[in-house]
C-alpha positions in Angstrom: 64.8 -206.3 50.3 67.2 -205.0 52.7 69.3 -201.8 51.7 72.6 -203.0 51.6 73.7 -199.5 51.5 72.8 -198.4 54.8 76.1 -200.3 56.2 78.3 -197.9 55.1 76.2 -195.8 58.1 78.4 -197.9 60.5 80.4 -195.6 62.1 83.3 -196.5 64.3 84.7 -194.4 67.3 87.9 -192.3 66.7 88.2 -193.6 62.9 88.8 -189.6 62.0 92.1 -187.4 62.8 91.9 -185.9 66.0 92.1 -181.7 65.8 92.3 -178.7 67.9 88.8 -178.2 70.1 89.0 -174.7 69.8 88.9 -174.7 65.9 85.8 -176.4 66.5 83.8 -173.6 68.2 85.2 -170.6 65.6 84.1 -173.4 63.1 80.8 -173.1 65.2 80.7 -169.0 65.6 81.9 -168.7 61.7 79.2 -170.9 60.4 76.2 -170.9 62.1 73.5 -167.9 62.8 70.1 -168.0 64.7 67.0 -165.4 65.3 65.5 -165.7 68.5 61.8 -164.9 68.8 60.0 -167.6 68.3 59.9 -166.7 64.1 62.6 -168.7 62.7 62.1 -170.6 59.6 62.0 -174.4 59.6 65.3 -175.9 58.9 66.1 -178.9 58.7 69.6 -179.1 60.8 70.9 -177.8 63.9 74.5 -177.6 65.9 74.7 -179.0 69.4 77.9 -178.3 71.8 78.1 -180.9 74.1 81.5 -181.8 76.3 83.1 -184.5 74.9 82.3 -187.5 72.1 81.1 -191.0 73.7 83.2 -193.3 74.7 79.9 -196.4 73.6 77.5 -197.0 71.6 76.0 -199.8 73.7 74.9 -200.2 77.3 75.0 -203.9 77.4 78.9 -203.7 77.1 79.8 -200.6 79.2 78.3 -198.9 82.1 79.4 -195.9 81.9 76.3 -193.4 82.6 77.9 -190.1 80.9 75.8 -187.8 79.5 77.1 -188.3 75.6 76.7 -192.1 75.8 73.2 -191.6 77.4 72.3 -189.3 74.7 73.5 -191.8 71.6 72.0 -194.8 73.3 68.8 -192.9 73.4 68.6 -191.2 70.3 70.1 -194.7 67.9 67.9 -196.9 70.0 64.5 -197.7 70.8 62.5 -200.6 72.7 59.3 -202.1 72.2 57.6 -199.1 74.3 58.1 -195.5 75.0 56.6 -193.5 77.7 53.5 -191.3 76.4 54.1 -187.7 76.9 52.6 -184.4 78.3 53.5 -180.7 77.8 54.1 -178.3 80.2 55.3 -174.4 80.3 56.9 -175.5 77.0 58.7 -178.8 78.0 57.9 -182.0 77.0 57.6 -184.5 80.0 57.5 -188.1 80.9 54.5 -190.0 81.9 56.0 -192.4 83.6 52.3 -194.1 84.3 51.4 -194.7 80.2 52.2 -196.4 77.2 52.4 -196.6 73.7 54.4 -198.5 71.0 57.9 -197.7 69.5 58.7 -201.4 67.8 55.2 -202.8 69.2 52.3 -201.3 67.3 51.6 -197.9 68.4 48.2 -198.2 69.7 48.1 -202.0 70.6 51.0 -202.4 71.2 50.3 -205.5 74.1 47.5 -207.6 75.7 47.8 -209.1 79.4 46.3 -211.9 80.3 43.7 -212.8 83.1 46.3 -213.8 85.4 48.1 -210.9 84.7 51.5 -212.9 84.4 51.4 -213.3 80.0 52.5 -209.8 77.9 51.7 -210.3 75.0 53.5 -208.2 72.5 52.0 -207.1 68.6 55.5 -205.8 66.7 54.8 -203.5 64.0 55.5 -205.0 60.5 57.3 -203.8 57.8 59.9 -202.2 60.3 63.7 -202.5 58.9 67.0 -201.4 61.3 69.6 -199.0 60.2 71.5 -201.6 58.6 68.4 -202.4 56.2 67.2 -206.3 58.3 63.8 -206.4 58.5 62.9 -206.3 62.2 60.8 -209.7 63.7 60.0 -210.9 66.7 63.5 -213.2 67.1 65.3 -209.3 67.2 63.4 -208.9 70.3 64.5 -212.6 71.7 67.8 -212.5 71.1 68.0 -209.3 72.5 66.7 -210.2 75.9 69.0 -213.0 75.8 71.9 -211.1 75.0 71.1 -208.7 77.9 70.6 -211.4 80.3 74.1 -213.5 79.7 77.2 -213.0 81.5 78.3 -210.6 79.4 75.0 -208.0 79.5 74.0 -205.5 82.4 71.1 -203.9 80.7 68.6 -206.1 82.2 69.1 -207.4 85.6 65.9 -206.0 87.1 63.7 -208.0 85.3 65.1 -211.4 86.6 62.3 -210.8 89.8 60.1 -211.6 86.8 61.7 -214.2 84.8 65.3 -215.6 84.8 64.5 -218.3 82.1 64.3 -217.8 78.3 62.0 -220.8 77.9 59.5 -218.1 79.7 59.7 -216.2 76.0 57.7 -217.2 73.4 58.3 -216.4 69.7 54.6 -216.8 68.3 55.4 -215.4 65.3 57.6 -212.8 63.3 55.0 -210.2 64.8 54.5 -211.4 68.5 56.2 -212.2 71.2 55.2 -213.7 74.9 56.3 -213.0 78.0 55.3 -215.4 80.8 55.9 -214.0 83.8 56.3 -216.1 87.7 55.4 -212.9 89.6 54.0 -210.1 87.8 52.7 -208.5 91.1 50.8 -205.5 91.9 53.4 -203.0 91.2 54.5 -203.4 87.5 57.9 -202.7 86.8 58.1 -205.4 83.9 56.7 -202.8 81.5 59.3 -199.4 82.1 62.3 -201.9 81.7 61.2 -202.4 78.1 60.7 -199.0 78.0 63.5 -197.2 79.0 67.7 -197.7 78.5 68.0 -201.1 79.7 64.7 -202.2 76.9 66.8 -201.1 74.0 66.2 -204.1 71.1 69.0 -204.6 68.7 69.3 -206.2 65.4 70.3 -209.7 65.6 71.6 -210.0 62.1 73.7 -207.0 62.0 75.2 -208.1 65.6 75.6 -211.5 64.7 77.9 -210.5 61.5 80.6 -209.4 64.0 80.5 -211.8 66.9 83.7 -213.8 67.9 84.1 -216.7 69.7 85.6 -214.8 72.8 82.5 -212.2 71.7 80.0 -214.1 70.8 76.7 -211.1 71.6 79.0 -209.0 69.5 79.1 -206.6 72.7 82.7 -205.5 72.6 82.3 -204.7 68.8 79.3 -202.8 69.4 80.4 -200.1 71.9 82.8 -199.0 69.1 80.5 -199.4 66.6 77.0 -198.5 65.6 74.5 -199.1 63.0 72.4 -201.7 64.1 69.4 -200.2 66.5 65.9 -199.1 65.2 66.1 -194.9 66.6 65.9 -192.1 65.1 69.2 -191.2 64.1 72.4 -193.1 62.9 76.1 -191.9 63.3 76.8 -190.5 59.8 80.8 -189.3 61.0 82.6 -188.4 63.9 85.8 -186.9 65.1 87.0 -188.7 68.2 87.2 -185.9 70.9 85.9 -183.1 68.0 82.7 -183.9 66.8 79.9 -186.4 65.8 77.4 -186.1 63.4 73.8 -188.0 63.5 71.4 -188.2 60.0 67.8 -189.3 61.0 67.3 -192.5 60.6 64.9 -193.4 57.1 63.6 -196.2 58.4 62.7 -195.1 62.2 59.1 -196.2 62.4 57.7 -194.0 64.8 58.1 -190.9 62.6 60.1 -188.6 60.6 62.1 -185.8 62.6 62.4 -182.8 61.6 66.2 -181.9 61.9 67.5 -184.6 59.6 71.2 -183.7 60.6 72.3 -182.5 64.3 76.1 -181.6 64.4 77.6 -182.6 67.9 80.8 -180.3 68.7 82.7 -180.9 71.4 83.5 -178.0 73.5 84.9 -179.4 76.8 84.3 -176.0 78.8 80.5 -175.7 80.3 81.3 -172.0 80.3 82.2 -172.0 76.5 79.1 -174.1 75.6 76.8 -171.9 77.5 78.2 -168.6 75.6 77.7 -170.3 72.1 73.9 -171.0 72.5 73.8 -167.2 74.1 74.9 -166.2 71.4 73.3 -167.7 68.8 76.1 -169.7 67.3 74.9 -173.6 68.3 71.2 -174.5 69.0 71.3 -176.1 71.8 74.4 -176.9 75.1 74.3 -180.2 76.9 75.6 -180.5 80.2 76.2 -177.3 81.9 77.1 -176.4 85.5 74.4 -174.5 86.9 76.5 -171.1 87.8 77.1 -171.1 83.8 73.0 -171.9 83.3 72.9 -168.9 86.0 74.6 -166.5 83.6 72.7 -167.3 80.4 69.4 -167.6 81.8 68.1 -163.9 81.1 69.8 -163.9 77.5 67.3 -163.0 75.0 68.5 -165.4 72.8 68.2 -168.8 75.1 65.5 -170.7 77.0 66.1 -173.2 80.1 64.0 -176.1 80.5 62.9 -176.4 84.3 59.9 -178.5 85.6 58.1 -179.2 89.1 59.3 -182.5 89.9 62.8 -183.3 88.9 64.5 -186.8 88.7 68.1 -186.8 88.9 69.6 -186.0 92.1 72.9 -186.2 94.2 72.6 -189.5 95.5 75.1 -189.8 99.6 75.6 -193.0 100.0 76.9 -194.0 103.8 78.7 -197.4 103.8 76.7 -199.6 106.3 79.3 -202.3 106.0 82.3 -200.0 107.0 82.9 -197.7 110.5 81.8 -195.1 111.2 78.5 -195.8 109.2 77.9 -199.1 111.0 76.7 -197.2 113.0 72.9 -195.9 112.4 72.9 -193.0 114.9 76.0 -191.7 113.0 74.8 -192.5 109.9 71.8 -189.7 110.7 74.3 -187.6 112.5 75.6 -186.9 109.5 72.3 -186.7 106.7 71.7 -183.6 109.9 75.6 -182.2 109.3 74.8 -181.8 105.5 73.5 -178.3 104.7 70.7 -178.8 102.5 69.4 -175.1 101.7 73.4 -173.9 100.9 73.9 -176.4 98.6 70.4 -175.6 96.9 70.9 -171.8 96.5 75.6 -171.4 96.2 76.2 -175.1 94.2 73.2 -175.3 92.2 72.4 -171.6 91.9 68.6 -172.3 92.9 68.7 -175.2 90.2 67.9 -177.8 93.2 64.6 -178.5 95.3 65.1 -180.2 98.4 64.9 -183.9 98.3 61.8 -186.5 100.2 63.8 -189.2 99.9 63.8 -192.3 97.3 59.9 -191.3 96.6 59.1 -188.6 94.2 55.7 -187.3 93.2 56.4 -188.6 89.5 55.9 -192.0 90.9 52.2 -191.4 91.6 51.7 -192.2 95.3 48.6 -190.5 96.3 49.2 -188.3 99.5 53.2 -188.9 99.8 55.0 -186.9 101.9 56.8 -184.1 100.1 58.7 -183.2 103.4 62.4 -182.8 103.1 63.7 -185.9 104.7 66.7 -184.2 106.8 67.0 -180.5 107.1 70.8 -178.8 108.0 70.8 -179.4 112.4 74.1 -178.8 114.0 72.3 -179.7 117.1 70.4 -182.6 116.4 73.8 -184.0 114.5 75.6 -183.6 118.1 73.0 -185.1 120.0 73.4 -188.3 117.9 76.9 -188.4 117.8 76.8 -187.8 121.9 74.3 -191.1 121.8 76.9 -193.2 119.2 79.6 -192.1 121.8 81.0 -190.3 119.6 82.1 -186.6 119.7 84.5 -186.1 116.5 84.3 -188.5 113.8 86.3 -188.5 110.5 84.9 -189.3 107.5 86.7 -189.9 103.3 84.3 -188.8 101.1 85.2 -189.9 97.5 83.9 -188.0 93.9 84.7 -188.1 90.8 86.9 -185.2 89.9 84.9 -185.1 86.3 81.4 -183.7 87.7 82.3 -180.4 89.2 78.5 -179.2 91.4 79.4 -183.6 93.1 82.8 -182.1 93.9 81.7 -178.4 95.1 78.5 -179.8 97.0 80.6 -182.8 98.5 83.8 -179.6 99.8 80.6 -177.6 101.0 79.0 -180.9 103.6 82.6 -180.9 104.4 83.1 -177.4 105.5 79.5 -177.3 107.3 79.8 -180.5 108.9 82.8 -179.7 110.9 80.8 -178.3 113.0 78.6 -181.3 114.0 82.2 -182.7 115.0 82.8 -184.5 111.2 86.2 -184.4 109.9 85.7 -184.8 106.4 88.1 -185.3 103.7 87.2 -185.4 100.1 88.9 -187.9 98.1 88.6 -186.5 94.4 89.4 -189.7 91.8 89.8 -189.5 88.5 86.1 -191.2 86.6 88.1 -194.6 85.7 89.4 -195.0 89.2 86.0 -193.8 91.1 84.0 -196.0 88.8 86.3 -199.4 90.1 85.9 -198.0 93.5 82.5 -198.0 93.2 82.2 -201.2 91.7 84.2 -203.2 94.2 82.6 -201.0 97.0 85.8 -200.1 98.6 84.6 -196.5 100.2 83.4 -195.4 103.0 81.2 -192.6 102.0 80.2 -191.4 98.6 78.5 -188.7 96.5 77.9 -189.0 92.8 75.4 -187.6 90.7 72.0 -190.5 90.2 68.6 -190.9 88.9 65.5 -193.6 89.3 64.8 -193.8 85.4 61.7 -196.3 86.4 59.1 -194.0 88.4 57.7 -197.2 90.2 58.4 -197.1 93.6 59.5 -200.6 93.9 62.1 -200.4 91.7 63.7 -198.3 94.4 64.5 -201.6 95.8 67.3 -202.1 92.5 69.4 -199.7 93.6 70.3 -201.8 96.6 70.5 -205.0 94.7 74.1 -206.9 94.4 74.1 -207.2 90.8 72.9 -203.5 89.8 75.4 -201.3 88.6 73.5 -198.8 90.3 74.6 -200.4 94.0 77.0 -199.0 95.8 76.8 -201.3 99.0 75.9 -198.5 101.6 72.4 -200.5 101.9 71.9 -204.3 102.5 68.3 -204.7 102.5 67.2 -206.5 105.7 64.2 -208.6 106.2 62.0 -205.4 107.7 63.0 -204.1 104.4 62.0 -206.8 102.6 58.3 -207.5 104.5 57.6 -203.3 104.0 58.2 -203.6 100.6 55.9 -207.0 100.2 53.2 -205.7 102.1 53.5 -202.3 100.0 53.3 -204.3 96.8 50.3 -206.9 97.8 48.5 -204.1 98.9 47.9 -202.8 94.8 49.3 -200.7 92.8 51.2 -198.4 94.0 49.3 -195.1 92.5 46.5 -196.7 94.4 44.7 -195.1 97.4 45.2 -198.5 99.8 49.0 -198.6 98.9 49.7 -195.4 99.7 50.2 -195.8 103.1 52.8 -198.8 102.7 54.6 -197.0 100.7 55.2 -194.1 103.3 56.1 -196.7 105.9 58.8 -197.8 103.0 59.9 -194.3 102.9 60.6 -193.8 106.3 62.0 -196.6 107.0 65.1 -195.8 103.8 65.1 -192.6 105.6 65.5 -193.6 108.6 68.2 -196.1 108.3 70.1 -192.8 106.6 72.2 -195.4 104.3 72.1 -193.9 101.0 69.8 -191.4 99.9 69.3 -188.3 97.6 70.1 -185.5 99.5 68.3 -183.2 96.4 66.4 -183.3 93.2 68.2 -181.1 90.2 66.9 -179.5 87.6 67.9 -180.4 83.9 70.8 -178.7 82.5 70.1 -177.9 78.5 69.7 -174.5 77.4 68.0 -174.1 73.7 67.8 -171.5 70.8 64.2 -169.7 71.7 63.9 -170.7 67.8 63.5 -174.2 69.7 60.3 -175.9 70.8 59.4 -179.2 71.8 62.4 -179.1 74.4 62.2 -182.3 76.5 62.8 -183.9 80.0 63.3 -187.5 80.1 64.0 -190.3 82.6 67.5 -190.5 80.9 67.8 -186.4 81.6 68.8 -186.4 77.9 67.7 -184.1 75.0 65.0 -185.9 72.5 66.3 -184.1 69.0 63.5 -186.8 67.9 60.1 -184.7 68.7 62.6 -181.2 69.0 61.1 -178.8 66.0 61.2 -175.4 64.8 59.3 -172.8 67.6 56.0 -172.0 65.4 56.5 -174.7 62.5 
C-alpha cells in the first residue's frame, strides 16, 4: 500500500520566513564541529554551505542551469540508468562508456535487439516514489511524453531517434520498449536516460496537481517537490536561508549514509570557503577558484581535481552577426584570447587548456589533445589584415552572477586590444542574459558550459535550434553535416576506424572558430578530510548519495 504519509515530504519553495544570512553561518560556526584526519566517526548528517536556495525543482519547466537546481534535480531524481563509476586519487568519476540500472534492474537492466533499433527495458519491482506510488512502467511513459510536449525541454536530443510515442511500448508494469528509426553507430539514446534530461517522475503524484492551463503539472512542480524516485526528499527549507534534504526510504539503489544534509546559504564564495577550513560545514559548493586557492593547503579541507575535466568556458562568436560573419575574424580573435593568463590569474591553475569540443572522456582513440588556439598577437593581425580589417570592435555579453565568466571575459578584453579588438563587456544581470541568449540577440558571448553526454556526436546538440544549450553562433552547414555522418557510419566512435572522422569533425568546429571552449575547469567543492567518496559528475554536482565517512 502506498504511504500516504510521505506527502507531507512535499515541500514548497519559500513557504518559511525569510531571515538574516549571516545568522545562518554563526548558526553554522556555533553548532557544528569536525576532526580532520581521516578518523572521524560515522555520522549520520552533515552541513553544506552552498550560495543560494533553488529557484526549481524540475528541469522540464525551467532551464535555468545553476548550480543549486542542478544539485536538487540530481540528488531528488533518478532515470532508468546511471553511469557506472571508477575511483581515482580519491574521487569518484564518471564512466561515461558503462551502465547499470537505477529504476531498470541493476544488473539487467536492458536487452537490444539484432537490429539494434529495440531497447528493451526490465524496471525493478517493488520500487515506490517519495510520495508512496508504486513505480511501473506507465511512470516511465508518461514521463517521456511529458518531456517531449510543448511544454518540456528535457528531452529534445532524443527526437534524432524517435519523435513519436507510438514508438514506446508499455509491455508490462515491468518493461518498457523503445523502438528506435535510427539508432546508429554512435549511441547517444542511452546517456539521455542517463543523465538530467532522463529523469522519470511519478505520474500519479504529478497528475494530482495538473490544471487545465497545466496539464504535465510542470509549473506546480518547479515549486514543489516530492514526487521523483532519488535519494533524498526536501524535508524544509528557508527561501534564500536554508534547505534541508532526509534520504529518501524508499530510493532503490541503496541506503546513504548521511540521512540528513543541511543546505545553508552563504551567498559569499569567500565565506563558504572559510567555513569548511574551518571545520564548521562539511562541505562548500561553488567556489571561485582564488577562494579554492586560499583553502587548498588547510589541514582541515581536501579539493577534488581530476585529469580530464568537463565543464569549460564556452566563446561563442555570432556567425549570423558582423564582425563574426566573417571567418578570418572569427579566428582573429580565438588568436587575441590569452589562453595561458586566463589558466594561471582567473582560474588560479584550476584550468587546463581546451582541444576543442572533443575531450579524452569521450573515448576517441588517438585524439588530438593539442590546444586548439594558443594566445598570437601576430597571427590575430595577419587575419584581420586578410578580412580587411585592422581595428574591429567587439560587445562581449556575461552574466554579472558568475564572477571567473566576468574576470576571464575583462582579461580577452584587455589582451585583445592588441590584436586591434575593441572589446566592451556587456555585464547583464542572469534574467536579462538568459533572454539574450535565448532570443540570440548578441554578438559575442562567454558563459560557463559543459557536454554532460561524453559521445562525440552529441556535440552536434549544442548547435541545434531547439537546444537550450544553442546560442546561434554555429549553423551547421552541409560539410558539417556529411563529417559528422561519415564519423558516425564509420562505428562507434571509441572505435579505432572512427577515430579519424572524428578528428576531421574536430578540426573542422575548430576551424570555423564559431563557438568553442576556450578551457576545461576543474570542479569547485572543497570537503571535510573526514569526507570520502567525493565525486565528479557530468552535472559537476556533489553526489551526497555514495559521500561517506573517510575510513567507515
Amino acid at each position: 500500500m502506498p504511504d500516504n504519509k510521505a506527502a507531507r515530504h512535499k515541500k514548497k519553495l519559500g513557504i518559511l520566513a525569510v531571515g538574516a544570512a549571516a545568522a545562518i553561518v554563526l548558526s553554522a560556526c556555533n553548532s557544528h564541529g569536525s576532526t580532520a584526519g581521516g578518523n572521524a566517526p560515522a555520522k549520520n548528517s552533515i552541513t553544506v554551505a552552498v550560495a543560494a536556495t533553488p529557484t526549481s525543482y524540475d528541469l522540464d519547466g525551467s532551464f535555468a542551469a545553476s548550480n543549486e537546481n542542478y544539485t536538487m534535480w540530481s540528488q531528488t531524481q533518478i532515470g532508468l540508468l546511471n553511469y557506472k563509476t571508477t575511483t581515482k586519487n580519491g574521487v569518484v568519476i564518471t564512466d561515461f562508456t558503462h551502465f547499470e540500472g537505477a529504476l531498470a534492474e541493476k544488473d539487467n537492466p536492458y536487452t537490444v535487439s539484432d537490429n539494434g533499433q529495440t531497447y528493451t527495458f526490465h524496471l525493478r519491482k517493488g520500487v515506490l516514489s517519495q510520495a508512496g506510488n508504486p513505480f511501473t512502467a506507465e511512470d516511465v511513459r508518461w514521463s517521456v511524453e511529458r518531456k517531449l510536449s510543448d511544454h518540456g525541454v528535457g528531452l529534445t536530443q532524443i527526437k534524432n531517434y524517435f519523435n513519436s510515442m507510438d514508438q514506446v511500448q508499455v509491455i508490462d508494469d515491468s518493461t518498457i520498449a523503445f523502438h528506435l528509426h535510427n539508432a546508429g553507430n554512435d549511441n547517444v539514446f542511452l546517456p539521455i536516460f542517463t543523465g538530467q534530461t532522463g529523469r522519470i517522475y511519478d505520474k500519479t503524484e504529478l497528475l494530482k496537481h495538473a490544471t487545465k492551463d497545466d496539464p504535465w503539472a510542470v509549473k506546480w512542480a518547479t515549486q514543489n517537490t516530492g514526487w521523483g524516485y532519488g535519494p533524498y526528499m526536501v524535508d524544509s527549507v528557508t527561501q534564500g536561508q536554508q534547505l534541508v534534504l532526509k534520504a529518501n526510504p524508499n530510493y532503490p539503489v541503496g541506503k546513504p549514509q548521511f540521512t540528513s544534509i543541511t543546505m545553508k546559504v552563504v551567498p559569499d564564495s569567500g565565506t563558504r570557503a572559510q567555513l569548511v577550513s574551518s571545520g564548521n560545514v562539511d562541505v562548500a559548493e561553488a567556489l571561485t577558484p582564488s577562494d579554492l586557492k586560499s583553502i587548498k593547503d588547510s589541514p582541515k579541507v581536501q579539493e577534488p581535481s581530476v585529469e580530464h575535466p568537463i565543464e569549460f568556458d564556452d566563446i561563442s562568436l555570432v556567425q549570423n552577426k558582423a564582425p563574426f560573419d566573417d571567418k578570418l575574424v572569427r579566428q582573429a580573435f580565438n588568436y587575441a584570447i590569452p589562453y595561458d593568463k586566463i589558466i594561471s590569474q582567473v582560474y588560479e591553475g584550476f584550468a587546463v587548456t581546451s582541444p576543442g569540443w572533443f575531450t579524452p572522456t569521450m573515448g576517441v582513440p588517438g585524439l588530438s589533445t593539442q590546444p586548439a588556439y594558443t594566445y598570437d598577437v601576430n597571427k590575430a593581425k595577419d587575419l584581420l589584415a586578410k578580412a580587411g580589417k585592422t581595428n574591429v570592435d567587439v560587445t562581449l555579453s556575461v552574466s554579472n552572477a558568475v564572477p571567473d565568466i566576468v574576470d576571464t571575459a575583462i582579461m580577452i578584453g584587455s589582451y585583445a586590444k592588441a590584436a586591434g579588438f575593441n572589446v566592451t563587456v556587456q555585464q547583464l544581470n542572469p534574467a536579462d542574459f538568459a533572454t539574450g541568449r535565448l532570443k540570440q540577440t548578441f554578438q559575442s558571448l562567454l558563459v560557463a558550459n559543459r557536454v554532460q553526454v561524453q559521445v562525440p556526436s552529441f556535440v552536434n546538440n549544442f548547435f541545434l535550434p531547439g537546444d537550450p544549450s544553442n546560442s546561434g553562433a554555429f549553423v551547421p552547414n552541409d560539410q558539417w553535416k556529411s563529417l559528422m555522418a561519415s564519423a558516425i557510419a564509420a562505428g562507434p566512435g571509441t572505435s579505432e576506424q572512427a577515430a579519424p572522422y572524428w578528428q576531421k569533425v574536430n578540426d573542422y568546429i575548430n576551424q570555423d572558430a564559431s563557438q568553442l571552449p576556450i578551457l576545461y575547469k576543474q570542479p569547485n567543492q572543497a570537503y571535510s578530510k573526514d569526507l570520502a567518496n567525493l565525486s565528479y559528475r557530468y552535472d559537476s554536482t556533489v553526489d551526497y548519495s555514495i559521500l561517506k565517512t573517510a575510513g567507515s
